[in-house]
DRENDO-1510 file (C-alpha; in Angstrom, 1 decimal, always signed):
<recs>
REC; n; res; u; v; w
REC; 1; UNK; +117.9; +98.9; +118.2 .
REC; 2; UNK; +115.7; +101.9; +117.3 .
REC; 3; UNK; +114.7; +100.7; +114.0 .
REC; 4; UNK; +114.6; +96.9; +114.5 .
REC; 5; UNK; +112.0; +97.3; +117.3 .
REC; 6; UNK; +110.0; +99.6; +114.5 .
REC; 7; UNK; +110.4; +96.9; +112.1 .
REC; 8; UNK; +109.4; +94.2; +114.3 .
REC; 9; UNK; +105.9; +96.2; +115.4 .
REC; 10; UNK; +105.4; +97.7; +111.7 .
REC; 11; UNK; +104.7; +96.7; +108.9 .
REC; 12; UNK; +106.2; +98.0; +105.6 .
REC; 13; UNK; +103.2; +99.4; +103.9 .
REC; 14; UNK; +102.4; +101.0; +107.5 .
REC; 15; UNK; +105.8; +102.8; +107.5 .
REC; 16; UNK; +105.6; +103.8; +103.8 .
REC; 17; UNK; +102.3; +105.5; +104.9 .
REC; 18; UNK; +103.4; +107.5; +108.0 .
REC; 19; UNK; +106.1; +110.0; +109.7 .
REC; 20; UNK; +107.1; +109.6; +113.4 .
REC; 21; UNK; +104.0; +112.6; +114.4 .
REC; 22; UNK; +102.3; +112.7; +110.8 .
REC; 23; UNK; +101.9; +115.3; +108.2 .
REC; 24; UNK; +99.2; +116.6; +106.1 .
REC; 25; UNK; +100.4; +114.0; +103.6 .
REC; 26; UNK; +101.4; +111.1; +105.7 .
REC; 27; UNK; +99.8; +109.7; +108.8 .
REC; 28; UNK; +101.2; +109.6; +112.4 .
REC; 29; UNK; +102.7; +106.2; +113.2 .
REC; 30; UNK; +100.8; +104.5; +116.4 .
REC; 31; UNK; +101.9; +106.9; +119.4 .
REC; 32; UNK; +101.3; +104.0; +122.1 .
REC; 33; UNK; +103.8; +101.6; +120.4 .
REC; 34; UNK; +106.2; +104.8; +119.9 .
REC; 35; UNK; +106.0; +105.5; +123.1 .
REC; 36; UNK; +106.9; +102.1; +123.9 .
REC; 37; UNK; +109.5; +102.3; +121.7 .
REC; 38; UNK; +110.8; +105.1; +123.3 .
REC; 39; UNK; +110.6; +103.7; +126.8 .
REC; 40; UNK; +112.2; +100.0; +125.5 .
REC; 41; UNK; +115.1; +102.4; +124.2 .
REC; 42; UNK; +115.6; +104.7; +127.0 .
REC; 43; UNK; +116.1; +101.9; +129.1 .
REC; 44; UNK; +118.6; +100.2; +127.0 .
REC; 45; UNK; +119.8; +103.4; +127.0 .
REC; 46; UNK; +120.3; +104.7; +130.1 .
REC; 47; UNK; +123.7; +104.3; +131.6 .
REC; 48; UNK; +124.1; +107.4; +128.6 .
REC; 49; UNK; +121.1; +109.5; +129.7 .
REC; 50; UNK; +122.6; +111.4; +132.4 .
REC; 51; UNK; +120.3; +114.3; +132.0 .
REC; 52; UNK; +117.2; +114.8; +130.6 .
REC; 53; UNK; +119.0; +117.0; +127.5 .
REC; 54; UNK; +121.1; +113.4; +127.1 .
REC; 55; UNK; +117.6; +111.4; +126.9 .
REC; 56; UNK; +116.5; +113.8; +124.7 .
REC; 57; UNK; +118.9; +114.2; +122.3 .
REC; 58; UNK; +119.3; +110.2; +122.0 .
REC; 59; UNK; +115.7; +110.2; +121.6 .
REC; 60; UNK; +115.2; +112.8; +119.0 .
REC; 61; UNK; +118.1; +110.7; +117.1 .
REC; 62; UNK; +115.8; +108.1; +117.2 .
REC; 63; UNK; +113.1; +109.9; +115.9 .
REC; 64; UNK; +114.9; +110.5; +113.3 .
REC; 65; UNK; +116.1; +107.1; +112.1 .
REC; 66; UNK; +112.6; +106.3; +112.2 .
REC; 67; UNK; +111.8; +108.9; +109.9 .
REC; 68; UNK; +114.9; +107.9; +107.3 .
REC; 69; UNK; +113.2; +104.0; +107.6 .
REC; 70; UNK; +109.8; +105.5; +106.3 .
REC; 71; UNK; +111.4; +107.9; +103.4 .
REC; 72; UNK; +113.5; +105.4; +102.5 .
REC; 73; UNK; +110.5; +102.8; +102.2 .
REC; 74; UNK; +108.5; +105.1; +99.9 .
REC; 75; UNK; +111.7; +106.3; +98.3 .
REC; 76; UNK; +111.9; +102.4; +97.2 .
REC; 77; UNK; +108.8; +101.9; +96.5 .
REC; 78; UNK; +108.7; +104.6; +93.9 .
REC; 79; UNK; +111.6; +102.9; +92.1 .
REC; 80; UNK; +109.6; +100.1; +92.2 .
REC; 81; UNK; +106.3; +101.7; +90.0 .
REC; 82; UNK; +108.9; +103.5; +88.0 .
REC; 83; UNK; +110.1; +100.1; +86.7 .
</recs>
């Protein structure tokens, strides 16, 4: 659900470009759609968030799939200038 929301509100060149919070090398995807990423999830979500630990640790497993989509993306397009 995670990343096809992300996919739906990025685009590709925008995910290529950025991390989840940004780095010096990367810049921070668009905290207000994150955040309603987050929320949108969450909600889904929630019948498994029985604590705030649970709603963390499903979020921060989100994060993290978010951060695969963008490597992944500039992982591919690397192949793709190598060619």
């Amino acid at each position: 659900m995670t990343l096809r929301l992300v996919d739906t509100l990025f685009q590709p060149q925008t995910l290529q470009r950025s991390t989840v919070h940004g780095t010096k090398e990367f810049a921070p995807l668009d905290q207000q759609i994150i955040s309603a990423v987050k929320a949108e999830v969450l909600t889904a979500f929630s019948y498994q968030c029985r604590s705030s630990e649970d709603r963390v640790r499903i979020w921060d497993q989100c994060k993290t799939s978010i951060g695969k989509r963008c490597q992944n993306l500039r992982k591919g397009d690397k192949q793709n200038r190598a060619e």
